[in-house]
MDTraj code that builds the backbone (N, CA, C; nanometers):
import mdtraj as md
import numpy as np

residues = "UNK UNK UNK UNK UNK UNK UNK UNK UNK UNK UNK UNK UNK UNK UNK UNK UNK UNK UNK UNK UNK UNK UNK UNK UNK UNK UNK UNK UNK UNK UNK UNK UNK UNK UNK UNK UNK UNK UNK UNK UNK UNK UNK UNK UNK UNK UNK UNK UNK UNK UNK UNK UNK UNK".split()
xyz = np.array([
    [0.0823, -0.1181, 0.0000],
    [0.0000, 0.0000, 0.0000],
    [0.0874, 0.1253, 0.0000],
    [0.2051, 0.1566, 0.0514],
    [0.3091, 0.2118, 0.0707],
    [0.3474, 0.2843, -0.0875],
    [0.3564, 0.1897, -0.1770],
    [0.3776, 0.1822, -0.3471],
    [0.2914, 0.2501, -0.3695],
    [0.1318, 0.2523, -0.3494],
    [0.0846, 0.3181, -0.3847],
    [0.0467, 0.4546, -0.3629],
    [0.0750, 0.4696, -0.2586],
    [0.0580, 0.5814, -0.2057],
    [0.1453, 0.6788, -0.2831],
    [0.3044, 0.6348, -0.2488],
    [0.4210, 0.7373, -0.3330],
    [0.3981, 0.7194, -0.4666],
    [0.3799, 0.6332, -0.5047],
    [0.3278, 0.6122, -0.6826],
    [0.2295, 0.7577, -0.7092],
    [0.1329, 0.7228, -0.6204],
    [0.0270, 0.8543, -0.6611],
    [0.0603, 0.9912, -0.6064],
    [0.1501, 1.0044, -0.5270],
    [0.1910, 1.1448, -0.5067],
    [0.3046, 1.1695, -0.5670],
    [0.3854, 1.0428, -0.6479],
    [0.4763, 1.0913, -0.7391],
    [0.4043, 1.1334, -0.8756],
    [0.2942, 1.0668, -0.9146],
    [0.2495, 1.0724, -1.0444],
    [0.1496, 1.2219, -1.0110],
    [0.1158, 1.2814, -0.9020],
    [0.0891, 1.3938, -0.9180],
    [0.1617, 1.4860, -0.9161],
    [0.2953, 1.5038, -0.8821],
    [0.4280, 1.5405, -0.8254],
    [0.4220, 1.5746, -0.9983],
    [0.4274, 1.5118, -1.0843],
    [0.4921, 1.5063, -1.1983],
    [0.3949, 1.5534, -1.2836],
    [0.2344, 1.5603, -1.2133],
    [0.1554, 1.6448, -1.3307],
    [0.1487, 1.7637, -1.3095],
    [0.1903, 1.8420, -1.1653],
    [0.2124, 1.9451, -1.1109],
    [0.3393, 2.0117, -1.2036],
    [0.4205, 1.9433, -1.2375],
    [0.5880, 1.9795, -1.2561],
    [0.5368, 2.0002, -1.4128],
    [0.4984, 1.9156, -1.4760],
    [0.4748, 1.9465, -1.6571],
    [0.3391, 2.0407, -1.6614],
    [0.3212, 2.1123, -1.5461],
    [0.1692, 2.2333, -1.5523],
    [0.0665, 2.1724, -1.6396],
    [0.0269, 2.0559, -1.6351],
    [-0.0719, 2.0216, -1.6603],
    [-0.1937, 2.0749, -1.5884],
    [-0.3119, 2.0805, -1.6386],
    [-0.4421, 2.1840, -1.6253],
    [-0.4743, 2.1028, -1.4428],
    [-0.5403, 2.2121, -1.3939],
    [-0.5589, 2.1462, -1.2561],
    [-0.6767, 2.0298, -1.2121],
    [-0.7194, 2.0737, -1.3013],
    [-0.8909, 1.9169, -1.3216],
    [-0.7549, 1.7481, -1.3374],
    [-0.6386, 1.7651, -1.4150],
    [-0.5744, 1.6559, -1.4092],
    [-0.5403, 1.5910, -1.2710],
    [-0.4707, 1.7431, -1.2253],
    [-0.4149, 1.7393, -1.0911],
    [-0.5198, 1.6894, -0.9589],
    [-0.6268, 1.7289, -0.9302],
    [-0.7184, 1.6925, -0.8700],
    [-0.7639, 1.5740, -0.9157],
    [-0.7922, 1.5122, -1.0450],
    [-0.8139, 1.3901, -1.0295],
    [-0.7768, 1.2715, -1.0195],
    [-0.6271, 1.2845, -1.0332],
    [-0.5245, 1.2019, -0.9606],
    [-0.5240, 1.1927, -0.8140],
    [-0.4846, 1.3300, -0.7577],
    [-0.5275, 1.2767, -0.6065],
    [-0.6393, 1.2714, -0.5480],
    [-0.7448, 1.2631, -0.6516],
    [-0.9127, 1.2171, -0.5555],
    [-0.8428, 1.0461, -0.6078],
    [-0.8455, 1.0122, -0.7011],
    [-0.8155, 0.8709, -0.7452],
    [-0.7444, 0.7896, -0.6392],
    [-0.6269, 0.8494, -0.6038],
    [-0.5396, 0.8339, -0.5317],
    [-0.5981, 0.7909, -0.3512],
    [-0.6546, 0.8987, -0.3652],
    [-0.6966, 0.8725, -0.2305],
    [-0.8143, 0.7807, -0.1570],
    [-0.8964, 0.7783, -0.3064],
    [-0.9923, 0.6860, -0.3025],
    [-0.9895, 0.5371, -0.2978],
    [-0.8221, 0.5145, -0.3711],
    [-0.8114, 0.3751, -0.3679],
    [-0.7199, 0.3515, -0.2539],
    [-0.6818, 0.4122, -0.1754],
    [-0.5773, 0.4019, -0.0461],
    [-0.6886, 0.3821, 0.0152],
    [-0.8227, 0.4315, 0.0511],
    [-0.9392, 0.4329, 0.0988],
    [-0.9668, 0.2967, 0.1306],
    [-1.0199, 0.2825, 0.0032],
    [-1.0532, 0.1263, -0.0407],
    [-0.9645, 0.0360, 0.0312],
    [-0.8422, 0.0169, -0.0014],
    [-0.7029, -0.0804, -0.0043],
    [-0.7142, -0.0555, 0.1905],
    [-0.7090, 0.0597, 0.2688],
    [-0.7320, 0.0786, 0.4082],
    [-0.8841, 0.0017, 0.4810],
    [-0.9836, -0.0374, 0.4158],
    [-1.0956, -0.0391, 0.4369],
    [-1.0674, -0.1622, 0.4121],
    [-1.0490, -0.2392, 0.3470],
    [-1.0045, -0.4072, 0.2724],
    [-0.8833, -0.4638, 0.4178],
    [-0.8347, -0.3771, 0.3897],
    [-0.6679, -0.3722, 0.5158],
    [-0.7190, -0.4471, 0.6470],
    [-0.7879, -0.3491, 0.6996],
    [-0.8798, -0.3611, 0.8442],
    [-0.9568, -0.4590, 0.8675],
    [-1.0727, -0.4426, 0.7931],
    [-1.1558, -0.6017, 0.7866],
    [-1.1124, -0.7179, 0.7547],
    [-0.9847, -0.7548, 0.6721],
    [-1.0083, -0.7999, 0.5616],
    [-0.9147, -0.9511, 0.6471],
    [-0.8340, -0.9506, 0.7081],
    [-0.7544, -1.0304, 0.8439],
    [-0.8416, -1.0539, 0.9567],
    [-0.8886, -1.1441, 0.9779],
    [-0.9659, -1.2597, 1.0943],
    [-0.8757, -1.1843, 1.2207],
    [-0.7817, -1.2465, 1.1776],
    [-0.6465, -1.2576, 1.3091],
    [-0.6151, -1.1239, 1.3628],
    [-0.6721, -1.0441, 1.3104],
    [-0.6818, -0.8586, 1.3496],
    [-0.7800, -0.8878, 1.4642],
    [-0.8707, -0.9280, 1.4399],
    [-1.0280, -0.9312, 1.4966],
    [-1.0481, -0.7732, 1.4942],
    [-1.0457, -0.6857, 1.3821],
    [-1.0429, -0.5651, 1.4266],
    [-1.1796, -0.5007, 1.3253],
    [-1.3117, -0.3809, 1.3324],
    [-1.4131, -0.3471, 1.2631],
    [-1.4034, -0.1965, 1.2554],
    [-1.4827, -0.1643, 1.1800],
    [-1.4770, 0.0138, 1.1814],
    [-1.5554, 0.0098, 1.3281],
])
top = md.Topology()
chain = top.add_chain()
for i, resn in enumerate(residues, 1):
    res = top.add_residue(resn, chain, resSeq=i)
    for name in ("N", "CA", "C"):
        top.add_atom(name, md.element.get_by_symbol(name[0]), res)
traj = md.Trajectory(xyz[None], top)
């Protein structure tokens, strides 16, 4: 999850740097954050051996 995280703040890092329009920029890190979301939400429940719930 780690990968992804810097993956997506590098790949916005880099749409920031080539001034790409800001609708790009924002929808990388809603994307971004939505699937760390997800991947955190999967994380938690997703191990018995946690015994752990929202």
């Amino acid at each position: 999850m780690d990968t992804l995280i810097f993956g997506g703040l590098l790949a916005t890092l880099v749409a920031m740097y080539r001034e790409t329009s800001r609708m790009v920029v924002l929808g990388a890190w809603w994307a971004v954050l939505i699937a760390v979301t997800l991947l955190m939400a999967h994380h938690i429940t997703g191990s018995p051996a946690l015994t752990l719930s929202w």
